[in-house]
mmCIF file of the protein (N, C-alpha, C, O) and its ligand, coordinates in Angstrom:
data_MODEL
# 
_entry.id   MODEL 
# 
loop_
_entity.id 
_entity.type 
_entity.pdbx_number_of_molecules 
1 polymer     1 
2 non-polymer 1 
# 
_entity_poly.entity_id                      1 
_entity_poly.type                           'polypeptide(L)' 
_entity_poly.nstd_linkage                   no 
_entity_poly.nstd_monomer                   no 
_entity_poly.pdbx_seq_one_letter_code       
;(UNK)(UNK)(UNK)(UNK)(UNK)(UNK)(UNK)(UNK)(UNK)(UNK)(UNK)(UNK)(UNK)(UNK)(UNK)(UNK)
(UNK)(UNK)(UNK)(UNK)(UNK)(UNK)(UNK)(UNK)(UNK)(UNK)(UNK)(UNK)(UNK)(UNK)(UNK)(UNK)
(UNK)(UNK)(UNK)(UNK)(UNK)(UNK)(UNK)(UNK)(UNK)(UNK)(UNK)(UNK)(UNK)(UNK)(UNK)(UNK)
(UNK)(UNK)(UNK)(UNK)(UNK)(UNK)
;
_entity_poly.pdbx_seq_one_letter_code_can   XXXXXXXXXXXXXXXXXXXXXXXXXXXXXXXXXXXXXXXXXXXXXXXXXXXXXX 
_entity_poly.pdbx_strand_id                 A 
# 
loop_
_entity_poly_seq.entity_id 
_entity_poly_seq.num 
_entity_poly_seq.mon_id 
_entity_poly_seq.hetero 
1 1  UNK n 
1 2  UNK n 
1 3  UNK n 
1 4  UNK n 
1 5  UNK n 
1 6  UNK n 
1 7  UNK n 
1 8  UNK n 
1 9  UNK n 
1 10 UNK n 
1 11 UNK n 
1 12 UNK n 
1 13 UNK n 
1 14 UNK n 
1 15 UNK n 
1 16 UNK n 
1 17 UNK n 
1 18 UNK n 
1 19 UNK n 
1 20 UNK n 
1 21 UNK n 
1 22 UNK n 
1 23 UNK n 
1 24 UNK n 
1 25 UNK n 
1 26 UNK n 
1 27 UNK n 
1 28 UNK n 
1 29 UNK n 
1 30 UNK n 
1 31 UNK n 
1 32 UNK n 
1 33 UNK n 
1 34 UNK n 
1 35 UNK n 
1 36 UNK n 
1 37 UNK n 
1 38 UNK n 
1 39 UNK n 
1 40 UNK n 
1 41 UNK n 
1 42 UNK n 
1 43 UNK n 
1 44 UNK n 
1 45 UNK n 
1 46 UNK n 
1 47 UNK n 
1 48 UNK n 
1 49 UNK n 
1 50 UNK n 
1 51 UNK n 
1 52 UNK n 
1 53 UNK n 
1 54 UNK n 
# 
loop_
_struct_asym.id 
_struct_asym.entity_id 
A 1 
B 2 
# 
loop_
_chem_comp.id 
_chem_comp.type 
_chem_comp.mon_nstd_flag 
UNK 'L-peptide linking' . 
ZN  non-polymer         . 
# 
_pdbx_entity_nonpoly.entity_id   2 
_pdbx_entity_nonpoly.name        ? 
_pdbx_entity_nonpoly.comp_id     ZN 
# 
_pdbx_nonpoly_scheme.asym_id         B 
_pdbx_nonpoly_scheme.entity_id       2 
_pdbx_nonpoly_scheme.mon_id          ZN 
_pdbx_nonpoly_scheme.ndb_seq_num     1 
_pdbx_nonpoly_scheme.pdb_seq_num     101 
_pdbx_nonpoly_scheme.auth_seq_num    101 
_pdbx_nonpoly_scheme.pdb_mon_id      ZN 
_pdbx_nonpoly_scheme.auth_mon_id     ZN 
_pdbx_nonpoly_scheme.pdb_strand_id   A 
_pdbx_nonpoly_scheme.pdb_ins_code    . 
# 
loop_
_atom_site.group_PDB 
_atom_site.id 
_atom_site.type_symbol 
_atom_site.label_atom_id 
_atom_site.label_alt_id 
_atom_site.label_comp_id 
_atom_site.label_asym_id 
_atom_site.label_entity_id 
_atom_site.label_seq_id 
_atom_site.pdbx_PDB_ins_code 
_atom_site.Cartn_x 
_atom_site.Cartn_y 
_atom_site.Cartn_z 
_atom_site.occupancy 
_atom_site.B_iso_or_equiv 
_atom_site.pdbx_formal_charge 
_atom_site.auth_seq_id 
_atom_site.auth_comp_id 
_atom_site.auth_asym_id 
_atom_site.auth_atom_id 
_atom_site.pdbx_PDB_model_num 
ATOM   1   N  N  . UNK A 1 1  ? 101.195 74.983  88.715  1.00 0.00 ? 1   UNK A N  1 
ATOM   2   C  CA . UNK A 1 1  ? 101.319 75.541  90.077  1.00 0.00 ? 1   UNK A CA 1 
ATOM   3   C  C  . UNK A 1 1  ? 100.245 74.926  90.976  1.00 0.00 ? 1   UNK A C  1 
ATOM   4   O  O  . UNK A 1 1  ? 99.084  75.026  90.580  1.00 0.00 ? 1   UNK A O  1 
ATOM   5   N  N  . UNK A 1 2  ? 100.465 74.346  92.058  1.00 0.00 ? 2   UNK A N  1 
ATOM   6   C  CA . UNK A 1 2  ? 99.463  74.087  93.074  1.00 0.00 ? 2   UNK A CA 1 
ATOM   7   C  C  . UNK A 1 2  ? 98.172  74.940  93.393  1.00 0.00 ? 2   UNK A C  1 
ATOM   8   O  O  . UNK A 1 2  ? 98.177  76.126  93.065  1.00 0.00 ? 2   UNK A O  1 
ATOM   9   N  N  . UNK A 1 3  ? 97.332  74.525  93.866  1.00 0.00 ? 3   UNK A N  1 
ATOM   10  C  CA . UNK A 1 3  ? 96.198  75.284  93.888  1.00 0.00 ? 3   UNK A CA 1 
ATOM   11  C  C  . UNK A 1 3  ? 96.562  76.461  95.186  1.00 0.00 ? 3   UNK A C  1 
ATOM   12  O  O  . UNK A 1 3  ? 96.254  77.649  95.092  1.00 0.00 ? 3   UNK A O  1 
ATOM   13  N  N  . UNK A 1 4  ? 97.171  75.940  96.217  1.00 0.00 ? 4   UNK A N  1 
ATOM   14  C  CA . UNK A 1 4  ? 97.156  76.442  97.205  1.00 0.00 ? 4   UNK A CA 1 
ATOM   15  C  C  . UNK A 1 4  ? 98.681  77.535  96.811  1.00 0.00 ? 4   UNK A C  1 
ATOM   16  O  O  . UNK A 1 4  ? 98.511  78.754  96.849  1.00 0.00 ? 4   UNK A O  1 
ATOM   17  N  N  . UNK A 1 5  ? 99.737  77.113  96.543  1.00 0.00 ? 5   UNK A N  1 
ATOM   18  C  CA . UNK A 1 5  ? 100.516 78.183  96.104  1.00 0.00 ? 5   UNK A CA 1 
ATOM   19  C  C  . UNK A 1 5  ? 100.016 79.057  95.252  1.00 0.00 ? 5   UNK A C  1 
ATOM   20  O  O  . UNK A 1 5  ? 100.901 79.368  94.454  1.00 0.00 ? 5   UNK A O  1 
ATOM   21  N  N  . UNK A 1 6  ? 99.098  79.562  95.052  1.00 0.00 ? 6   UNK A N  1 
ATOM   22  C  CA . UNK A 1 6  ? 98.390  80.341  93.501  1.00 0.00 ? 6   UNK A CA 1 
ATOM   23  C  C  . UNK A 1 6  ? 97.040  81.181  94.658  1.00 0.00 ? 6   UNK A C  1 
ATOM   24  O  O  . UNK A 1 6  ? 96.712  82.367  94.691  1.00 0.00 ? 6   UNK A O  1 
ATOM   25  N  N  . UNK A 1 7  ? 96.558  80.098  95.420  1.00 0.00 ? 7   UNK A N  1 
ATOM   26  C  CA . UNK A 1 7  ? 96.017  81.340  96.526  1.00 0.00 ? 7   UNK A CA 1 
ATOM   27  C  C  . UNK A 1 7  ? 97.092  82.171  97.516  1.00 0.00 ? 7   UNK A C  1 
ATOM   28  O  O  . UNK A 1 7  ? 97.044  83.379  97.745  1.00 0.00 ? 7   UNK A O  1 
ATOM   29  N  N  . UNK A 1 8  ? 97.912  81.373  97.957  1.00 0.00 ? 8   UNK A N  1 
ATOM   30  C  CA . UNK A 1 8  ? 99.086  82.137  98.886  1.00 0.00 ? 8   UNK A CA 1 
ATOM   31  C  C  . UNK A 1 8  ? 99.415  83.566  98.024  1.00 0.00 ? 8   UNK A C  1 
ATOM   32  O  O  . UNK A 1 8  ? 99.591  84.727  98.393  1.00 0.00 ? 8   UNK A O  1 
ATOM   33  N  N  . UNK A 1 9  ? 99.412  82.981  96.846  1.00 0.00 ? 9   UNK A N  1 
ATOM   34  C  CA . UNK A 1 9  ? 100.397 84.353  96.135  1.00 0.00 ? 9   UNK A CA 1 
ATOM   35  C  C  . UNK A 1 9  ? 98.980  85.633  96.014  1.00 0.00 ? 9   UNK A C  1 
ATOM   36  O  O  . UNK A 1 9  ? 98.943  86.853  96.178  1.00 0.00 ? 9   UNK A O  1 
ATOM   37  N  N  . UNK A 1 10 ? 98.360  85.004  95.793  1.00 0.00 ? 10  UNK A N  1 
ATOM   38  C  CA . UNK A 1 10 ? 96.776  86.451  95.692  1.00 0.00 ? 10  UNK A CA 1 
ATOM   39  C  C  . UNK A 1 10 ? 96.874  86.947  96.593  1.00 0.00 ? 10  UNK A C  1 
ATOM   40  O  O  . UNK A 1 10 ? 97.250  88.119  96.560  1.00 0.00 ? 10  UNK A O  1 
ATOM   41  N  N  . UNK A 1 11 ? 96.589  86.320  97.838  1.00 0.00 ? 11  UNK A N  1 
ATOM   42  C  CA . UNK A 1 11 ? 96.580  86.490  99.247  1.00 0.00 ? 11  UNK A CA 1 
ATOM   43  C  C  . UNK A 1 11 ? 97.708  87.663  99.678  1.00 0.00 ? 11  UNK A C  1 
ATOM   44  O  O  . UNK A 1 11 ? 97.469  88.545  100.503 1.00 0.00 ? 11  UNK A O  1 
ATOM   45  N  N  . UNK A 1 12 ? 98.763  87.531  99.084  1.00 0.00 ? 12  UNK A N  1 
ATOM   46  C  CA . UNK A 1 12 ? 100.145 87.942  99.753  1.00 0.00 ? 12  UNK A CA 1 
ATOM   47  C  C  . UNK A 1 12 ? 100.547 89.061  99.096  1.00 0.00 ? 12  UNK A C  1 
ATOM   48  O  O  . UNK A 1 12 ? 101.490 89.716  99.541  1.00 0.00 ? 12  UNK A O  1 
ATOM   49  N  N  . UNK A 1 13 ? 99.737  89.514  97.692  1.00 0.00 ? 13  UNK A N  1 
ATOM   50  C  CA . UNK A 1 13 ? 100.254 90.550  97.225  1.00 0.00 ? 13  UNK A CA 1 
ATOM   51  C  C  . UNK A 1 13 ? 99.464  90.953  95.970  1.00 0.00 ? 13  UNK A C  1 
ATOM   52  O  O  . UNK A 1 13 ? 99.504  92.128  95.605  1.00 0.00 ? 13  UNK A O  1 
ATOM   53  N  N  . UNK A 1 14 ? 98.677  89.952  95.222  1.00 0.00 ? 14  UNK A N  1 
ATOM   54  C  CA . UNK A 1 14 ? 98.404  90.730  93.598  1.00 0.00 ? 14  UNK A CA 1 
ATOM   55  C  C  . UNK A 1 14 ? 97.485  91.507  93.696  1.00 0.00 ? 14  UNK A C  1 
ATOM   56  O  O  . UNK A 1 14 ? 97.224  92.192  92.707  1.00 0.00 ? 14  UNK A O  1 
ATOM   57  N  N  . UNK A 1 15 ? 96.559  91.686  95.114  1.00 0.00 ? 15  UNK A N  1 
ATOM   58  C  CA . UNK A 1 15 ? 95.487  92.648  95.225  1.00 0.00 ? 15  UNK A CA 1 
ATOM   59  C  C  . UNK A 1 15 ? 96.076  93.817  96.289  1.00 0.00 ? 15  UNK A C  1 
ATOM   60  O  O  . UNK A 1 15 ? 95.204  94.606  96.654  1.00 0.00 ? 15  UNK A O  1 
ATOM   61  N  N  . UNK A 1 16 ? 97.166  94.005  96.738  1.00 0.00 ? 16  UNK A N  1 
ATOM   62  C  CA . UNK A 1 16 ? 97.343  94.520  97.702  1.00 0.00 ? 16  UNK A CA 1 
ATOM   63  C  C  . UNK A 1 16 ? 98.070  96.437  96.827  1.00 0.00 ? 16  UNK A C  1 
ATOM   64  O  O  . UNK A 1 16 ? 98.503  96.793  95.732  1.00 0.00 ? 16  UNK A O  1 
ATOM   65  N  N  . UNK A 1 17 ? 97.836  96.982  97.959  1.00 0.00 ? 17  UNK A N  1 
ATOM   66  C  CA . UNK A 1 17 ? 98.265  98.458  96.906  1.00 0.00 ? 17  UNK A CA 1 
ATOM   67  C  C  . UNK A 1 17 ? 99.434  98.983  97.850  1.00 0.00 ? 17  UNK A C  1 
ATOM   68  O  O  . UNK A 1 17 ? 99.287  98.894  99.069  1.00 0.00 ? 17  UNK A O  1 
ATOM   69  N  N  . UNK A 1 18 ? 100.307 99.395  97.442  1.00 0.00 ? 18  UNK A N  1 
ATOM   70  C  CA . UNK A 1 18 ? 101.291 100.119 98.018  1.00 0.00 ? 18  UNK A CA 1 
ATOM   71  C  C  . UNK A 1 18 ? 101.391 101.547 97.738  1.00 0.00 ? 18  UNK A C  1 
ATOM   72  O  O  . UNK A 1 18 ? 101.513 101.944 96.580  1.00 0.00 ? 18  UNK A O  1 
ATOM   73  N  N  . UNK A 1 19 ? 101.343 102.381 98.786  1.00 0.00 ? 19  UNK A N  1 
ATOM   74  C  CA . UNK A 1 19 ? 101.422 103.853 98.958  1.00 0.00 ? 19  UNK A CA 1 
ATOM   75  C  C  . UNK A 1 19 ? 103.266 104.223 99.068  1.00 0.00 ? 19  UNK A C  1 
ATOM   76  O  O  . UNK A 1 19 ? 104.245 103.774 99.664  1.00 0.00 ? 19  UNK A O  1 
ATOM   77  N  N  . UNK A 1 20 ? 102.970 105.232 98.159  1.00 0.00 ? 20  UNK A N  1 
ATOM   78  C  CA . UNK A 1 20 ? 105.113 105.619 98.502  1.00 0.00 ? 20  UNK A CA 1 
ATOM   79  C  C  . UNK A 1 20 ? 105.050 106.952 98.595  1.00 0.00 ? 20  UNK A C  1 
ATOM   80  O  O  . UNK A 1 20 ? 104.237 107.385 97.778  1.00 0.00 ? 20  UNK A O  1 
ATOM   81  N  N  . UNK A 1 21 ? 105.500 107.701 99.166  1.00 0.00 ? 21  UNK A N  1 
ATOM   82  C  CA . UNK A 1 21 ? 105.752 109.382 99.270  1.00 0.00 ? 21  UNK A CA 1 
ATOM   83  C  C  . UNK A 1 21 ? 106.496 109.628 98.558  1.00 0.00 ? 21  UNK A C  1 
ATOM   84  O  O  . UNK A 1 21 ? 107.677 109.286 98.613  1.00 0.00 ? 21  UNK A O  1 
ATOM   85  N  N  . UNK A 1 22 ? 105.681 110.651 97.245  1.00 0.00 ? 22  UNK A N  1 
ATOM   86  C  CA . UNK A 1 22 ? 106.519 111.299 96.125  1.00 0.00 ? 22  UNK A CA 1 
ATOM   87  C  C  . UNK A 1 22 ? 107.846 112.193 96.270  1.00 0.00 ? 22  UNK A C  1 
ATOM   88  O  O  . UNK A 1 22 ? 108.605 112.666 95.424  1.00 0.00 ? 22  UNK A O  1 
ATOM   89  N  N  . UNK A 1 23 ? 107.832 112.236 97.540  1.00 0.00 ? 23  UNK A N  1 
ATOM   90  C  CA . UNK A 1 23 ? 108.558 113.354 97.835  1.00 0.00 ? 23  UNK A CA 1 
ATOM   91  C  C  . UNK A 1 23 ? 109.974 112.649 98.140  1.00 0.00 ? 23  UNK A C  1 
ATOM   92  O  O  . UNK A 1 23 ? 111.007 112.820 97.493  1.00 0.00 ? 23  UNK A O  1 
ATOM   93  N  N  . UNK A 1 24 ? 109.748 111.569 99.602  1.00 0.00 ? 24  UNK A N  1 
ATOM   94  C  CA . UNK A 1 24 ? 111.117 111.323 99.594  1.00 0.00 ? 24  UNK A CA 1 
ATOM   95  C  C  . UNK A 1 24 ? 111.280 109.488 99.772  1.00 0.00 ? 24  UNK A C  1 
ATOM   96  O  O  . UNK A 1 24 ? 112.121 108.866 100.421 1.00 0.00 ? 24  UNK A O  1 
ATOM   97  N  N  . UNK A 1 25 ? 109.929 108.876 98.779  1.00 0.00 ? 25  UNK A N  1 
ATOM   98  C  CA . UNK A 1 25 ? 109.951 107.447 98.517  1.00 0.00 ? 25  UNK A CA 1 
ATOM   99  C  C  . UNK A 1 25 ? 109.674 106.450 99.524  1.00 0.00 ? 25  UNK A C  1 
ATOM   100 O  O  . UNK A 1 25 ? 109.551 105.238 99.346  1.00 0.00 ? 25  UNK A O  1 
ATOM   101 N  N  . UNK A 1 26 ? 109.582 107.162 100.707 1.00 0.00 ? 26  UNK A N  1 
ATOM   102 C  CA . UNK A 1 26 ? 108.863 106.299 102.091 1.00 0.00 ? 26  UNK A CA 1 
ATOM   103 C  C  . UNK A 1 26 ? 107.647 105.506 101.762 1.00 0.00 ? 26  UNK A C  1 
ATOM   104 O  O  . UNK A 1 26 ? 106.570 105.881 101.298 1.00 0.00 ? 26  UNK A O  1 
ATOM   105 N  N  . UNK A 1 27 ? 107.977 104.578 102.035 1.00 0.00 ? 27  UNK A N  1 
ATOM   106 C  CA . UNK A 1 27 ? 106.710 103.228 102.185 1.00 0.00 ? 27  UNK A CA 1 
ATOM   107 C  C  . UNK A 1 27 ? 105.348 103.743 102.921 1.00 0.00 ? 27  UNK A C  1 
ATOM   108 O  O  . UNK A 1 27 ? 105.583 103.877 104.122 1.00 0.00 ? 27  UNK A O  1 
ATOM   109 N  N  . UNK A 1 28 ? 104.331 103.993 102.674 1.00 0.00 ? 28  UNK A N  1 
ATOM   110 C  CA . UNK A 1 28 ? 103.515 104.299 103.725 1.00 0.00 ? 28  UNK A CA 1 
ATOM   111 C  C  . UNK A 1 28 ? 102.041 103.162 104.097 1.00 0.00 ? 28  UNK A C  1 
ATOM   112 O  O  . UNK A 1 28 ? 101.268 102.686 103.265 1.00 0.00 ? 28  UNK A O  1 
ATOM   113 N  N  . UNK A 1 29 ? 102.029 103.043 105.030 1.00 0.00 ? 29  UNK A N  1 
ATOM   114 C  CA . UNK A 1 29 ? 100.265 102.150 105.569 1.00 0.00 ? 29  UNK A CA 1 
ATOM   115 C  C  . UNK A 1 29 ? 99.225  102.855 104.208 1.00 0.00 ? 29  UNK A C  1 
ATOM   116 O  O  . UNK A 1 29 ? 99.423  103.750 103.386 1.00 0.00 ? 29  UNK A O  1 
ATOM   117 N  N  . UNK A 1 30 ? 98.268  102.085 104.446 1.00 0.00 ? 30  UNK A N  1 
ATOM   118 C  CA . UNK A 1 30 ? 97.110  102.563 103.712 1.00 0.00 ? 30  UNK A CA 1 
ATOM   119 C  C  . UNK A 1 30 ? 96.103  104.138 104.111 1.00 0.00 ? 30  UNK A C  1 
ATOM   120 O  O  . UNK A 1 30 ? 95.336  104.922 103.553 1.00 0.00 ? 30  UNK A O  1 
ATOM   121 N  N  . UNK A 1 31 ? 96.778  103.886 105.510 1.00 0.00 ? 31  UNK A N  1 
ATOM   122 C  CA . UNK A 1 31 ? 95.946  104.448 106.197 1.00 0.00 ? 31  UNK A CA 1 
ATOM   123 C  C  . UNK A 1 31 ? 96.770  105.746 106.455 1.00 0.00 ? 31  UNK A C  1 
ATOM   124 O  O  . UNK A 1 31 ? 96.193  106.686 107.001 1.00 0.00 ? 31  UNK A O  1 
ATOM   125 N  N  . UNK A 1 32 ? 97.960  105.851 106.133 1.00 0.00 ? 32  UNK A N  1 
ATOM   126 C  CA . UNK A 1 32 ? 98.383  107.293 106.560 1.00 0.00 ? 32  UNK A CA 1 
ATOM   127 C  C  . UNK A 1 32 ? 98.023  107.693 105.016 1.00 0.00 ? 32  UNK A C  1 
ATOM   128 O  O  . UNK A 1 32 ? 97.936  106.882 104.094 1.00 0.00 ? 32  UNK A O  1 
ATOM   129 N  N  . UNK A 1 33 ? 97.800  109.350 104.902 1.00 0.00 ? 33  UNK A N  1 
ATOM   130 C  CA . UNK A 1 33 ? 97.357  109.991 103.848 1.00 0.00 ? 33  UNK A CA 1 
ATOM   131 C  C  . UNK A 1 33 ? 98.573  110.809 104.153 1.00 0.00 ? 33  UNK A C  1 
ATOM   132 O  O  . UNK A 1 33 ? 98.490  111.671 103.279 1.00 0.00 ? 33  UNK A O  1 
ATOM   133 N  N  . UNK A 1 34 ? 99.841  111.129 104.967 1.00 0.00 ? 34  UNK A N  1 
ATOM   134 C  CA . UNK A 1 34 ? 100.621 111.892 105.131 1.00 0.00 ? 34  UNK A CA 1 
ATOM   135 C  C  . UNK A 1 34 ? 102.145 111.269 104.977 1.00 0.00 ? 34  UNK A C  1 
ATOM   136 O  O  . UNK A 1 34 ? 102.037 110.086 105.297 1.00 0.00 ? 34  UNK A O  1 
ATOM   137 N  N  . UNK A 1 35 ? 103.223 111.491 104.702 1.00 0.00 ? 35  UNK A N  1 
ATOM   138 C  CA . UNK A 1 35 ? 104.120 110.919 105.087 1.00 0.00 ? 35  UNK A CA 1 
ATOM   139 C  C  . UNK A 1 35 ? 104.666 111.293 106.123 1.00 0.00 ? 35  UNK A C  1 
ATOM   140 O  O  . UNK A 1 35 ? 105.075 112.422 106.391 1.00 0.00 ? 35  UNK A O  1 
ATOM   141 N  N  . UNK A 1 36 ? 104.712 109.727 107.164 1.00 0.00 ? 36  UNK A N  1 
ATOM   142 C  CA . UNK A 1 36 ? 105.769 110.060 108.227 1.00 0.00 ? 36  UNK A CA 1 
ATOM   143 C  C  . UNK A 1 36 ? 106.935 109.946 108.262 1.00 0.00 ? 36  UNK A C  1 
ATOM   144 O  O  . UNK A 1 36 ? 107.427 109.246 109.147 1.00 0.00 ? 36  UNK A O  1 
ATOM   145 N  N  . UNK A 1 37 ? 107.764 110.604 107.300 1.00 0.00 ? 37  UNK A N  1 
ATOM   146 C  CA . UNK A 1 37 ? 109.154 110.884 106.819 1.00 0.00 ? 37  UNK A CA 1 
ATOM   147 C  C  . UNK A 1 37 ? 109.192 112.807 107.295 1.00 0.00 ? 37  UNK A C  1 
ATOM   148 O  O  . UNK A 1 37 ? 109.559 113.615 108.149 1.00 0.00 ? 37  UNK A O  1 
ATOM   149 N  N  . UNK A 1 38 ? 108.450 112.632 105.873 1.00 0.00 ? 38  UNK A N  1 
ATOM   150 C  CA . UNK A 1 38 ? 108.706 114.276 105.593 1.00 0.00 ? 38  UNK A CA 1 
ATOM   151 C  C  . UNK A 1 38 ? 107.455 115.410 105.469 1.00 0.00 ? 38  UNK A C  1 
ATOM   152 O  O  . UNK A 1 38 ? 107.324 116.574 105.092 1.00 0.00 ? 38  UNK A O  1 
ATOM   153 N  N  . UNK A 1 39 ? 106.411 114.054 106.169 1.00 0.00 ? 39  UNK A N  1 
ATOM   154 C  CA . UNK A 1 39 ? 105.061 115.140 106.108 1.00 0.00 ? 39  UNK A CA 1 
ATOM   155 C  C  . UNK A 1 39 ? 104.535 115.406 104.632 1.00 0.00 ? 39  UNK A C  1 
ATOM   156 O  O  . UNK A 1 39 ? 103.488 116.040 104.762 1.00 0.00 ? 39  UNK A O  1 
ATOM   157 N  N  . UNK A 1 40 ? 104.726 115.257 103.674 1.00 0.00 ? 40  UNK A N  1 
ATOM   158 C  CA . UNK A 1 40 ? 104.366 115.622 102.081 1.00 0.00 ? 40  UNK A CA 1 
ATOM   159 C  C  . UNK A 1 40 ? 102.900 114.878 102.211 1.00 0.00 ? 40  UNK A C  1 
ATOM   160 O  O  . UNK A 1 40 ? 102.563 113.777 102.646 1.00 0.00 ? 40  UNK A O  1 
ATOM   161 N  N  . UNK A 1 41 ? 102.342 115.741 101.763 1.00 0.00 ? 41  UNK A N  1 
ATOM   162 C  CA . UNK A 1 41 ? 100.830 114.638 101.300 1.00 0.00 ? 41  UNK A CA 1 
ATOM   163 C  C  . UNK A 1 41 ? 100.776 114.175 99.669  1.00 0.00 ? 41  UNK A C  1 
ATOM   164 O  O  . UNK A 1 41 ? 99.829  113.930 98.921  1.00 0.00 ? 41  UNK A O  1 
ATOM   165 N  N  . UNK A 1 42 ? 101.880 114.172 99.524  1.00 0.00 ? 42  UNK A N  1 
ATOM   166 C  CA . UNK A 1 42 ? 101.907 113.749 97.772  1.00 0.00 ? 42  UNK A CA 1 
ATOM   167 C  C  . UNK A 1 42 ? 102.175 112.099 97.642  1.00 0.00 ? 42  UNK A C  1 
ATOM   168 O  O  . UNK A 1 42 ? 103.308 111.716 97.350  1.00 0.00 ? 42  UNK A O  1 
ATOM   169 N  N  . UNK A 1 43 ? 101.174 111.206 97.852  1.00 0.00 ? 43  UNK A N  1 
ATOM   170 C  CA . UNK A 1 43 ? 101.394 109.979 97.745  1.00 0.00 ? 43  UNK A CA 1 
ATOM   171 C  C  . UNK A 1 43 ? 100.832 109.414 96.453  1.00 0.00 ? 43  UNK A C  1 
ATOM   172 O  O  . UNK A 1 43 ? 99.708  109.569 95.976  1.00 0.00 ? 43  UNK A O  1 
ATOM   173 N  N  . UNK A 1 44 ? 102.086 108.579 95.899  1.00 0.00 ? 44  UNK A N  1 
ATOM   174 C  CA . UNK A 1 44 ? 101.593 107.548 95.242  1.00 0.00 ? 44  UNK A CA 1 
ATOM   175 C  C  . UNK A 1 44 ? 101.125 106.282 95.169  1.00 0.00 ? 44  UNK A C  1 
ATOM   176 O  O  . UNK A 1 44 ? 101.731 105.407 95.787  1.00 0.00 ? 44  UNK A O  1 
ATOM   177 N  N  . UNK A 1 45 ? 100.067 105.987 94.471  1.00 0.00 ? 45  UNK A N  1 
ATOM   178 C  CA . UNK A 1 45 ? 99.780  104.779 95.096  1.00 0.00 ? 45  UNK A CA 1 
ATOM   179 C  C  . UNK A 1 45 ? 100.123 103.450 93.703  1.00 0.00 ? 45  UNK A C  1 
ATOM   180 O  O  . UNK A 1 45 ? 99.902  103.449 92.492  1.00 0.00 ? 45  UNK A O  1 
ATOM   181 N  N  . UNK A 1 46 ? 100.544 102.774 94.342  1.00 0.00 ? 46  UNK A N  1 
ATOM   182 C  CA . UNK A 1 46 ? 100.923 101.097 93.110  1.00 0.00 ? 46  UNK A CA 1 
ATOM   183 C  C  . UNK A 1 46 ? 100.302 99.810  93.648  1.00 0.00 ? 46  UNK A C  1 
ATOM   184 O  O  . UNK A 1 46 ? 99.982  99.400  94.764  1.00 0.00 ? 46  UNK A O  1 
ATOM   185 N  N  . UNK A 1 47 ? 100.261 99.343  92.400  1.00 0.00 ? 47  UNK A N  1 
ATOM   186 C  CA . UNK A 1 47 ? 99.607  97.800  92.241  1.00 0.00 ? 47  UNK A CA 1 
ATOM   187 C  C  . UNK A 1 47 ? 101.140 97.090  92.812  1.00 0.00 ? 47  UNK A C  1 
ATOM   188 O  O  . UNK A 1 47 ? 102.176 97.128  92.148  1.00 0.00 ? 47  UNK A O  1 
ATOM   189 N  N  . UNK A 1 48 ? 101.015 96.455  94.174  1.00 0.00 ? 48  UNK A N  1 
ATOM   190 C  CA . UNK A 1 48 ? 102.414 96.159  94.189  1.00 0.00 ? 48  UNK A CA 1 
ATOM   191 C  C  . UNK A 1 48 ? 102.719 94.975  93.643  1.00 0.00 ? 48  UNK A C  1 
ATOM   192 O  O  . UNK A 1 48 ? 103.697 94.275  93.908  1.00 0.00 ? 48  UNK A O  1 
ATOM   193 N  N  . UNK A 1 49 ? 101.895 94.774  92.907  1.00 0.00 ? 49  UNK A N  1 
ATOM   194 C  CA . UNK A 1 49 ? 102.115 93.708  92.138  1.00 0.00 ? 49  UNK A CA 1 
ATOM   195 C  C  . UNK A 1 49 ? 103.290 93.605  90.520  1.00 0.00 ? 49  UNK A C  1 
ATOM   196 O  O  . UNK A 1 49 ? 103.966 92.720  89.995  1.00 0.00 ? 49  UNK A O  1 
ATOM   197 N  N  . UNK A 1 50 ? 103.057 94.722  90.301  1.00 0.00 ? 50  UNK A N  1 
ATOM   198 C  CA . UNK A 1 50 ? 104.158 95.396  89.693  1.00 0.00 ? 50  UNK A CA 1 
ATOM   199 C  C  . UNK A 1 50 ? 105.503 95.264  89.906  1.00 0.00 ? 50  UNK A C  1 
ATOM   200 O  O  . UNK A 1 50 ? 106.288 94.792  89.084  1.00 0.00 ? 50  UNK A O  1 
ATOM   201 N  N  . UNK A 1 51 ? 105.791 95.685  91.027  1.00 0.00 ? 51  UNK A N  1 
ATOM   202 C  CA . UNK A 1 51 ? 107.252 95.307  91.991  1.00 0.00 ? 51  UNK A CA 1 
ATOM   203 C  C  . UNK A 1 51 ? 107.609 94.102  91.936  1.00 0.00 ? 51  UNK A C  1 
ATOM   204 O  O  . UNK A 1 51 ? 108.815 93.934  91.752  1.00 0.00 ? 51  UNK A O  1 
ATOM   205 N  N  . UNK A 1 52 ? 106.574 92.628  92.093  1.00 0.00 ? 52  UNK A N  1 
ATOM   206 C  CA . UNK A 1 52 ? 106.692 91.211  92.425  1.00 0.00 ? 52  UNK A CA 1 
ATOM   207 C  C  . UNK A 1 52 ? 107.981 91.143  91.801  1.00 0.00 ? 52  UNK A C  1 
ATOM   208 O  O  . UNK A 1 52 ? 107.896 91.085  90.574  1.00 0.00 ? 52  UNK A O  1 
ATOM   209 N  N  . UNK A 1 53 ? 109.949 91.123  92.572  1.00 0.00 ? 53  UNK A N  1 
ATOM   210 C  CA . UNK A 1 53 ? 110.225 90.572  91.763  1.00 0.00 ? 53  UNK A CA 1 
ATOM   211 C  C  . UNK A 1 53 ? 110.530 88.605  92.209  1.00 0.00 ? 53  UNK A C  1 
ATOM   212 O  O  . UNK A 1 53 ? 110.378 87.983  93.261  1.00 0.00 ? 53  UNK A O  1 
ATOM   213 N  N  . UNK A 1 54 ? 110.926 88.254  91.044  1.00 0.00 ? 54  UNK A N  1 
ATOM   214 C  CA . UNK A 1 54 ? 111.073 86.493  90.582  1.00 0.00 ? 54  UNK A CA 1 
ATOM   215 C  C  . UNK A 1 54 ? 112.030 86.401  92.205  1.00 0.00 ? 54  UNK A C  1 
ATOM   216 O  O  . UNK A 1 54 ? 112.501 85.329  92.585  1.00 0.00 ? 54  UNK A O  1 
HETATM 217 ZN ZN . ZN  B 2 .  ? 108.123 111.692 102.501 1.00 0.00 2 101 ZN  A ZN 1 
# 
């Protein structure tokens, strides 16, 4: 893999965290602690690196 495709990909996602509302699966910012769906404060948070798919 290129040096620079191998930073793009760090850059773009293997450190990055994704928040989802347990309640009704809404994507949320880092920065909301609430969901603006349904208001639930039950967030989960993932390595969205996990998700990466091919
Ligand atoms: Zn919600």
């Amino acid at each position: 893999m290129p040096i620079l495709t191998a930073v793009k990909k760090r850059l773009s996602g293997d450190t990055a965290v994704v928040y989802e509302c347990r309640n009704c699966g809404t994507v949320l910012e880092a920065n909301e602690w609430t969901c603006s769906c349904c208001g639930s404060i039950e967030i989960a948070e993932y390595e969205s690196g996990e998700y990466d798919a091919p």
